[in-house]
C-alpha positions in Angstrom: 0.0 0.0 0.0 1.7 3.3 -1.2 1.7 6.3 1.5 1.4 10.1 0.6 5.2 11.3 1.8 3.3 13.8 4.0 1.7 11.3 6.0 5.3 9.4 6.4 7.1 12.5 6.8 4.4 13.9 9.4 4.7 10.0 11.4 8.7 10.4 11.4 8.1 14.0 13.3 5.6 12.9 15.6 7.8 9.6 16.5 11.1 11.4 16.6 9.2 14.4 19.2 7.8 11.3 21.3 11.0 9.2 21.3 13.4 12.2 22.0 11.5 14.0 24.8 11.0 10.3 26.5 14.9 10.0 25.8 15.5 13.6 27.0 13.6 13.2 30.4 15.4 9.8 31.1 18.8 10.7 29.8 18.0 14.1 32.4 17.1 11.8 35.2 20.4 10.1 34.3 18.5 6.3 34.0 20.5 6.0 30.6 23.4 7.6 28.4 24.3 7.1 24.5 27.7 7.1 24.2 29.2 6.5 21.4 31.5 3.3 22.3 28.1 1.8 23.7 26.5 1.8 20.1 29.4 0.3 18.5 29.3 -2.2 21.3 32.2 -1.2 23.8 31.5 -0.2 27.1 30.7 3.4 28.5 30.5 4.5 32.0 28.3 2.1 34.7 28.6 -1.3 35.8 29.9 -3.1 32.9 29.4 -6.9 34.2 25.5 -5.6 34.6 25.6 -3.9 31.1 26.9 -6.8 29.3 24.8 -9.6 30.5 21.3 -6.9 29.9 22.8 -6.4 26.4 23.6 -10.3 25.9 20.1 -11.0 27.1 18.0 -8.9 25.1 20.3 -9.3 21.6 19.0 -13.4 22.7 15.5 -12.3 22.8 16.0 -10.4 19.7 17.2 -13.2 17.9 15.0 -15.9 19.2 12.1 -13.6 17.7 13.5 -12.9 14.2 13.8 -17.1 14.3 10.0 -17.5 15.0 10.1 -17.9 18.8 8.8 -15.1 21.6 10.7 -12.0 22.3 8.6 -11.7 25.5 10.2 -14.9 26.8 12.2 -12.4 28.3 9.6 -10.4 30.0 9.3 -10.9 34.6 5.8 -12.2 34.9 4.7 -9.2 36.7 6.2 -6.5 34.2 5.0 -2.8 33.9 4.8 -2.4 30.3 3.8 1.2 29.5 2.9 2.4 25.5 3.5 5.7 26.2 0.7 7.8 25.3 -1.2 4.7 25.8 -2.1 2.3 28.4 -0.2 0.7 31.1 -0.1 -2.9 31.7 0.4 -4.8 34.9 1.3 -8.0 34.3 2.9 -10.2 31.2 0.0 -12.1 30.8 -2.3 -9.0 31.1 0.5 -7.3 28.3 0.0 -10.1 26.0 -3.2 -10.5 25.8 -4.2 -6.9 25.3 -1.3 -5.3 24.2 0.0 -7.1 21.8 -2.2 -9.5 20.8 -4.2 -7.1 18.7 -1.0 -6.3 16.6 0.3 -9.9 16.3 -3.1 -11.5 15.7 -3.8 -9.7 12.2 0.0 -10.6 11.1 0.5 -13.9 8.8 4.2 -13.6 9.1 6.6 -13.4 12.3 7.1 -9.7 13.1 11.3 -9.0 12.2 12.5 -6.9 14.7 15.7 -4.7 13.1 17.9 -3.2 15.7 19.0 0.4 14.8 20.4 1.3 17.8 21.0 0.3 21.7 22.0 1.6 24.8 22.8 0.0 28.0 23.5 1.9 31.5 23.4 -0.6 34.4 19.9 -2.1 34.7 18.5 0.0 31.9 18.9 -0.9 27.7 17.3 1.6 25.4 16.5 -0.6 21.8 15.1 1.4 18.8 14.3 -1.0 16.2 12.3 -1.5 13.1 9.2 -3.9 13.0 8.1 -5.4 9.7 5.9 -8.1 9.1 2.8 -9.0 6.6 -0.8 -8.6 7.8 -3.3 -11.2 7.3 -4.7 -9.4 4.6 -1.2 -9.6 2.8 -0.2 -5.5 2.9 2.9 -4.7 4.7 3.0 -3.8 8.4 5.3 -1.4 9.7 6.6 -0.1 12.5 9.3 2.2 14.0 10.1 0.9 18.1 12.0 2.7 20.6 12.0 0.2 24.1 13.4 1.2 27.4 13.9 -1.7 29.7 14.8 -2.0 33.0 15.8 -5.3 33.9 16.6 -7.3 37.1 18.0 -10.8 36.8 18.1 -11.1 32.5 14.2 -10.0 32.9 12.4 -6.9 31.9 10.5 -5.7 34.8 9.5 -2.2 33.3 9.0 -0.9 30.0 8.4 2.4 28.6 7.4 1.7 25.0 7.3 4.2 22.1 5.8 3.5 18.7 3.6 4.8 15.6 0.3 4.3 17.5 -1.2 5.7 13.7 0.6 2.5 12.2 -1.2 0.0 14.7 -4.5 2.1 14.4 -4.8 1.6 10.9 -3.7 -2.2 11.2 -6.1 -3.2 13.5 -9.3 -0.6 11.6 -8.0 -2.7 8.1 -7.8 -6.1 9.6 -10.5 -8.2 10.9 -9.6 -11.1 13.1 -11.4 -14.5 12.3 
């Protein structure tokens, strides 16, 4: 399905704003920092034993997803998943089922989760990816993703999660379930 550029472009701004001023206010509250060795995969500042073993676990989780397994294997059972200018959830099972159930349900194919960029500062990893998949209907799903995790034990116990809410909207308005 072609997109006017407008629509894209005016997506991009509103995802950027919304991904920056969350990544502002935590960088501010000094829960995470970007530098530059991080991204290439050296190690900044913080607890580097910590960093490594959060970064090791989610590139896992990662992986096992773009193989056709669960990404939320990784989740704590009682995770606080927030969608930012969404909903929170309370629970992984509570998550699943109304979070992202109504995405995953309308896709025929797994969803590929690209990695673009990640950041890790002691318990907290900061993963902006790309989603892609194909809808039940056979158009294209897409997604831009920017995750901030806070884990405890190779778990994600919170989650502040930005995304194209637009994106999803017009999956699940397209797409009926059976």
């Amino acid at each position: 399905m072609m997109k006017d550029s407008a629509t894209q472009h005016s997506r991009r701004v509103l995802l950027t704003a919304g991904v920056a001023g969350g990544l502002t206010a935590l960088a501010g509250a000094g829960a995470a920092s970007a530098a530059p060795a991080e991204r290439a995969g050296g190690r900044g500042p913080g607890k580097p034993g910590e960093e490594g073993r959060n970064r090791a676990a989610v590139l896992r989780a990662f992986a096992r997803q773009n193989a056709g397994g669960d990404i939320y294997e990784i989740l704590h059972d009682d995770v606080r998943w927030t969608i930012v200018n969404g909903r929170t959830y309370t629970s992984k099972a509570e998550f699943l089922a109304e979070g992202s159930a109504p995405i995953l349900d309308r896709l025929a194919s797994i969803l590929r989760m690209t990695i673009k960029d990640m950041w890790t500062d002691g318990d907290t990893v900061i993963i902006r990816f790309e989603g892609d998949a194909t809808a039940t209907d056979g158009a294209d799903y897409h997604n831009e993703y920017c995750w901030i995790w806070q884990m405890r034990g190779g778990k994600v116990v919170r989650c502040h999660a930005f995304l194209d809410m637009i994106a999803v909207r017009e999956l699940i308005e397209r797409v009926e379930l059976p």
